[in-house]
C-alpha positions, -999 to 999 in steps of 0.1 A, spaced: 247 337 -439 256 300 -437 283 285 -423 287 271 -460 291 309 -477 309 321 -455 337 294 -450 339 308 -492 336 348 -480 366 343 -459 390 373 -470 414 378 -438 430 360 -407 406 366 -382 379 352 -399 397 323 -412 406 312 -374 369 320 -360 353 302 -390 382 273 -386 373 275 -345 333 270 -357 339 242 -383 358 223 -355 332 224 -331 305 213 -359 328 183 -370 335 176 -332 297 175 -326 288 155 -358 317 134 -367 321 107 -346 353 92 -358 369 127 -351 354 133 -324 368 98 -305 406 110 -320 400 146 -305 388 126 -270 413 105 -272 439 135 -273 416 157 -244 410 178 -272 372 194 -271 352 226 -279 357 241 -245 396 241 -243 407 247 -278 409 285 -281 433 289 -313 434 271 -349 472 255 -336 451 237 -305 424 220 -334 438 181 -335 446 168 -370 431 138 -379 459 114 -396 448 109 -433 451 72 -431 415 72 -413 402 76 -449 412 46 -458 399 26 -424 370 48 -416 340 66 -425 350 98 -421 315 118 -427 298 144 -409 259 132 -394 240 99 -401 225 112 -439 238 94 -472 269 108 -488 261 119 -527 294 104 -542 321 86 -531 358 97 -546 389 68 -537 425 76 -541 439 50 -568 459 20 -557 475 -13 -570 455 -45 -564 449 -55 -529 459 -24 -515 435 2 -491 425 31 -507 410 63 -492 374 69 -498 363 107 -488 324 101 -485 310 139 -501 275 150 -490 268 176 -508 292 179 -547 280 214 -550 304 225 -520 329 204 -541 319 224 -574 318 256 -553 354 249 -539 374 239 -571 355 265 -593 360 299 -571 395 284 -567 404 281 -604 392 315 -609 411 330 -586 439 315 -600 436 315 -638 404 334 -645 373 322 -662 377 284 -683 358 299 -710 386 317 -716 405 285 -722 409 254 -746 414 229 -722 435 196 -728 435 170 -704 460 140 -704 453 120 -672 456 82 -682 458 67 -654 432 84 -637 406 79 -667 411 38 -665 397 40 -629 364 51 -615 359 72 -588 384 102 -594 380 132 -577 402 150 -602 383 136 -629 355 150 -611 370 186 -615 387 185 -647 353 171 -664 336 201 -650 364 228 -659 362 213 -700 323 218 -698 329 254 -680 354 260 -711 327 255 -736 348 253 -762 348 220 -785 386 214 -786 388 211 -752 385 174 -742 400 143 -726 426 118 -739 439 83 -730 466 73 -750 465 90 -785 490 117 -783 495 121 -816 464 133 -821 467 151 -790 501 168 -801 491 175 -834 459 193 -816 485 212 -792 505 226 -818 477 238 -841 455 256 -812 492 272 -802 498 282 -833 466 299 -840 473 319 -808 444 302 -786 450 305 -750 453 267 -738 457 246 -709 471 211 -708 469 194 -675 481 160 -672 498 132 -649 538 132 -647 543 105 -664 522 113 -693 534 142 -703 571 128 -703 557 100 -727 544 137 -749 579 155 -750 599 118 -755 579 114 -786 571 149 -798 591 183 -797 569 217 -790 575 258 -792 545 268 -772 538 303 -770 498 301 -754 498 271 -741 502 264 -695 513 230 -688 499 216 -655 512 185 -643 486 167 -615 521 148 -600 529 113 -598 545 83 -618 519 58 -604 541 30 -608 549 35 -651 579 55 -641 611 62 -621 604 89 -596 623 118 -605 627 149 -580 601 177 -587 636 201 -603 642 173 -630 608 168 -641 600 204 -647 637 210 -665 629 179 -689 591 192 -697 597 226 -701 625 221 -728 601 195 -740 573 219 -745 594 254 -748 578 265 -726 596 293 -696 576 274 -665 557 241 -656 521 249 -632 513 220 -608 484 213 -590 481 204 -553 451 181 -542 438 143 -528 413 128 -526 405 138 -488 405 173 -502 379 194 -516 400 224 -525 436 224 -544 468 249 -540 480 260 -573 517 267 -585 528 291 -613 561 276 -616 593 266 -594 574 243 -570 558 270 -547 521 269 -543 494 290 -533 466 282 -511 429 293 -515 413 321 -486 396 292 -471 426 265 -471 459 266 -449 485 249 -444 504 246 -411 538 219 -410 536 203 -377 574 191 -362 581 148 -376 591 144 -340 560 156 -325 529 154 -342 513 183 -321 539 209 -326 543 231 -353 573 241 -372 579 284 -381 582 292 -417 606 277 -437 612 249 -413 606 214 -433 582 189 -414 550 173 -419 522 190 -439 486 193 -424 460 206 -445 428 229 -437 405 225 -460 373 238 -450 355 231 -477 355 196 -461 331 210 -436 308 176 -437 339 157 -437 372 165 -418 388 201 -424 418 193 -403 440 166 -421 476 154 -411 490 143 -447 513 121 -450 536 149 -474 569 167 -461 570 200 -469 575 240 -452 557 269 -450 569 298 -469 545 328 -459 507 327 -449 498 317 -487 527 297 -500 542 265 -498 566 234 -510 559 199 -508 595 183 -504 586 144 -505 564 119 -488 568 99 -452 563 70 -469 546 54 -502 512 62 -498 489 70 -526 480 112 -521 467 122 -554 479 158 -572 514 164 -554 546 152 -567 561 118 -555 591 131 -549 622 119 -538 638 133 -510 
């Protein structure tokens, strides 16, 4: 079996750090720009022994580097969004079928098959720019849905509401996933008694909006939609996988992603559960990019599975987790 199927076969501990122990000697072999940052730290194959000795590369290489596994050509390029002039991450993809792979398996472990779903996507200011890699995702899950309501939309939530409260109605099991301040702009101008119907906000006000802390958000949207609990999804750019939340602000991770909050006062320690610092992400469905990725999102550790993102170090743009305030 590849290293590829079985990075998505992982279904314990042990195999998640000998497969996590492999990946890091692949990208330490292949990826140059990692491999100088694990140098630079005396970091090699032949003295790290655990997955809390693998070096985390600081995300802000994907915005300054190419960050890419080998000398082939990437097959897309995703970028984080960004105001004018500013530097945005680029996670160079080799192969989208890992990609697919990553974000299917991991919706269906969460939520079950799309075809079992209308799905409604509201993501504005993701569909004005190119290059999205939850645009990527989201235009994959609506074909997976087959269904013909099930579709993007801009700025016409009218339409969209009117849509929404029909499909509810006629007791279709829906999902509406859409950026923060989006669906504030839907319960300000509309009011809802959902009974079918998940709401998944993606995070972020990108500029249109005050920040609001991740409690206040999900009070004002589930009394705007009646509905008992507000999903989120966690994911960036520099990701190929997301965590999931049902509700309340704690996510789940998928078998083959961790995360581990390293101490803000040094970067190479790590924190127990349920101690806030500094969340680094494995993702090893980023095995042609970087699985090992020091965000720049404050959070803790709640078991094995489960975490909360708490706020951000600093402004930059991370797409899918809530731009919180602290």
């Amino acid at each position: 079996m590849s290293l590829e199927d079985r990075i998505f076969s992982i279904n314990n501990e042990i195999d998640f750090e000998n497969i996590s122990l492999e990946v890091f000697e692949y990208q330490f072999n292949h990826n140059l720009v990692y491999q100088d940052f694990c140098t630079y730290l005396k970091k090699t194959p032949k003295n790290v022994r655990s997955l809390f000795e693998i070096p985390f590369l600081p995300i802000e290489f994907f915005k300054s580097h190419r960050v890419f596994c080998g000398q082939d050509s990437e097959q897309q390029i995703f970028t984080s969004s960004g105001t004018t002039g500013m530097l945005t991450s680029k996670h160079y993809v080799k192969k989208l079928s890992v990609y697919e792979k990553s974000f299917r398996k991991g919706f269906e472990l969460f939520y079950g098959n799309p075809s079992e779903y209308v799905i409604l996507a509201l993501l504005p200011s993701y569909l004005e720019r190119t290059g999205s890699s939850l645009i990527y995702m989201v235009e994959d899950l609506i074909q997976q849905s087959n269904n013909p309501n099930s579709g993007f939309y801009l700025n016409e939530l009218q339409s969209l509401a009117n849509l929404l409260k029909a499909l509810d109605e006629a007791g279709k099991k829906i999902l509406l996933i859409g950026v923060s301040f989006a669906l504030l702009d839907m319960v300000e101008k509309h009011s809802f008694s959902l009974k079918n119907t998940i709401i998944m906000e993606t995070g972020g006000m990108k500029g249109r909006r005050k920040e609001l802390i991740r409690e206040e958000l999900h009070h004002i949207l589930c009394n705007g939609f009646g509905v008992q609990a507000i999903h989120s999804e966690y994911g960036m750019t520099e990701l190929l996988s997301q965590g999931y939340s049902y509700g309340n602000g704690i996510f789940k991770t998928v078998p083959w992603m961790k995360i581990l909050i390293r101490d803000t006062n040094d970067a190479l320690s790590f924190q127990p559960n349920k101690k806030t610092g500094g969340i680094n992400v494995i993702d090893l469905a980023n095995l042609q990019s970087c699985s090992f990725i020091a965000t720049q999102d404050l959070g803790r550790r709640l078991s094995d599975t489960d975490f909360e993102v708490l706020g951000r170090f600093d402004n930059s743009d991370i797409r899918g987790c809530n731009l919180l305030v602290l």
